[in-house]
C-alpha positions in Angstrom: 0.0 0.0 0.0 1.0 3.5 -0.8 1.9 6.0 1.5 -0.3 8.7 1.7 0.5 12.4 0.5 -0.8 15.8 1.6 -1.5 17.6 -1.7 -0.6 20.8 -2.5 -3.9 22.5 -2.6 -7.3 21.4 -1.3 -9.7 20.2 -3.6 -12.3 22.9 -5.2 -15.4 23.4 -3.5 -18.4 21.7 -4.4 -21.4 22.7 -6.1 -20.5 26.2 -5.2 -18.7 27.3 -8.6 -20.4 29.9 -11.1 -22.5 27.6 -12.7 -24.3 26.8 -9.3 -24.2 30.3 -8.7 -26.0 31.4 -12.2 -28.7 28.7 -11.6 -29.5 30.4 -8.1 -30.2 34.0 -9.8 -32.1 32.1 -13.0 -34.5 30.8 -10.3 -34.5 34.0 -8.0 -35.4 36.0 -10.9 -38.1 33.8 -12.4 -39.6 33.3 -8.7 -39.4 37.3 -8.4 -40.2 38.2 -11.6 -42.9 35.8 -12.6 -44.2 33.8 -9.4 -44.0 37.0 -6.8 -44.6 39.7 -9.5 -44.0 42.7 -7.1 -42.7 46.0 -9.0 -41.4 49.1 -7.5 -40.3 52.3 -9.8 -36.6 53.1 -8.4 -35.6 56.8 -9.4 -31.7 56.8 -9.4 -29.7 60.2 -8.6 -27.9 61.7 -11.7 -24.6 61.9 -10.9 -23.5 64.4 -13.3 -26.4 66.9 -13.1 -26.6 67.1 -9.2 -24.6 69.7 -7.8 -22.4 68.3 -4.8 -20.5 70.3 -1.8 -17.2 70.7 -2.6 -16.0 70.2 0.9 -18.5 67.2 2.3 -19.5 65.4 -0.8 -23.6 66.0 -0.6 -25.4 67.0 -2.7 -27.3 70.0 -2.8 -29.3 69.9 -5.5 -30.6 66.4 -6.4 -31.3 66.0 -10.0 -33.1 62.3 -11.1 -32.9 60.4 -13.6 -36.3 58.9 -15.2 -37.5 55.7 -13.6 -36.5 52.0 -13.6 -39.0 49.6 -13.1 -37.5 47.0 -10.8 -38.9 43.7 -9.8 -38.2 42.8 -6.1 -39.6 41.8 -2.9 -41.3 44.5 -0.7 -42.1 44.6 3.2 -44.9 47.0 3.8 -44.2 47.8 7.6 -47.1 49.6 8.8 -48.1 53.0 10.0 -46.5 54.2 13.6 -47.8 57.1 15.1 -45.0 59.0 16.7 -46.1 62.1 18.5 -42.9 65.1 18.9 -43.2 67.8 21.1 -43.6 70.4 18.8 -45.1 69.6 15.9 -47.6 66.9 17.4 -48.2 63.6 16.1 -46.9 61.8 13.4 -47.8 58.8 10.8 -44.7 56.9 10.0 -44.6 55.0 6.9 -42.3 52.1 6.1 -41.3 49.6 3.6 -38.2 47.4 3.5 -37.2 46.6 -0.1 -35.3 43.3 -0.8 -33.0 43.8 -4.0 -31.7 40.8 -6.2 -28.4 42.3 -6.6 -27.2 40.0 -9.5 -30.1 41.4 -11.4 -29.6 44.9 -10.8 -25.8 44.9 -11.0 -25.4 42.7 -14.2 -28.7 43.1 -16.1 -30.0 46.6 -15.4 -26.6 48.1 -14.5 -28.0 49.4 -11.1 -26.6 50.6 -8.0 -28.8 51.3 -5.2 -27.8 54.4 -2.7 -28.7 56.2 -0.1 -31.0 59.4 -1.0 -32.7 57.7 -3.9 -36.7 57.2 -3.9 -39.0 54.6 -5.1 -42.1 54.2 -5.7 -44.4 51.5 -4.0 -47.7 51.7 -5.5 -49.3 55.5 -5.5 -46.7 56.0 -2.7 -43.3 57.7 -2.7 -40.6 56.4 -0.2 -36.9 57.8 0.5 -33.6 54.9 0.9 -33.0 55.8 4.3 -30.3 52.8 4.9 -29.1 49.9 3.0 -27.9 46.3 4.1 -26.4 43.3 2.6 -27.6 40.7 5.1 -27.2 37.4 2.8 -24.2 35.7 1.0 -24.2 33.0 -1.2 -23.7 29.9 -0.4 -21.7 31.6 3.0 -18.8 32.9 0.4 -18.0 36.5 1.6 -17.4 37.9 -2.7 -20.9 36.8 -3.4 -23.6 38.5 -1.5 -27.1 37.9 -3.3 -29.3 40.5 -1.9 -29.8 44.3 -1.1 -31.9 45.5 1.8 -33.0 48.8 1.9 -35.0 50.9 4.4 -37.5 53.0 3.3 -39.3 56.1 4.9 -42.3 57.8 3.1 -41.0 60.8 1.4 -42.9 63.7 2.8 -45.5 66.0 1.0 -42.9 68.3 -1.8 -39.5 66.7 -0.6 -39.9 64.9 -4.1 -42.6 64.7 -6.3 -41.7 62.1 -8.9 -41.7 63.7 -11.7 
């Protein structure tokens, strides 16, 4: 009998190599697109147009580009009433929108930030935070989904047009 050999390298992984990895966002996007069939309008900033501050990097004047139709997955949150001290009470408004990032990134060349809005039915909603919370197949490059917190946009903050 042969003695035994540590090789070199460790064999590849298995079942988690690009072709596993396309056949998880072919089925994500046909259960989003065509089982699930929820649609959001995203309105992305234009980054040319906008004017930014020089010093902190904001943007002062938010110019948008015409909306994207987007197919994704969308938590409606509820109404809180929140009452401040002085302006009185307040309906809060909240949805949490759960991106496909393969499909944005690759097909529709979108990148979600901060600041955007979207549109949830007749309603308009400001990208208060985003999160990455999953990863494919637990490999740290490959992170499949983008969560992003939304706030109702209030009356003339943005009017979607």
């Amino acid at each position: 009998m042969a003695d035994w050999k540590q090789p070199d390298n460790p064999p590849p992984p298995l079942f988690t190599g690009k072709k596993e990895r396309d056949y998880v966002k072919q089925v994500n996007d046909e259960l989003i697109e065509r089982v699930i069939g929820q649609t959001i309008l995203y309105y992305p900033i234009d980054m040319e147009r906008s004017d930014y501050h020089s010093l902190y990097g904001e943007a002062i004047n938010k110019v948008y580009l015409p909306p994207i139709r987007v197919h994704a997955l969308v938590e409606w949150e509820g109404i809180e009433t929140a009452y401040t001290p002085s302006v009185g009470i307040d309906k809060i408004t909240s949805i949490t929108v759960h991106f496909h990032k393969r499909r944005l990134t690759e097909d529709q060349d979108l990148f979600v930030r901060e600041g955007d809005f979207v549109q949830y039915g007749d309603r308009l909603y400001e990208i208060a935070s985003l999160a990455e919370p999953k990863q494919l197949f637990g490999q740290i490059d490959h992170r499949m989904e983008i969560s992003a917190k939304c706030i109702r946009a209030r009356e003339g903050r943005f009017d979607g047009k």
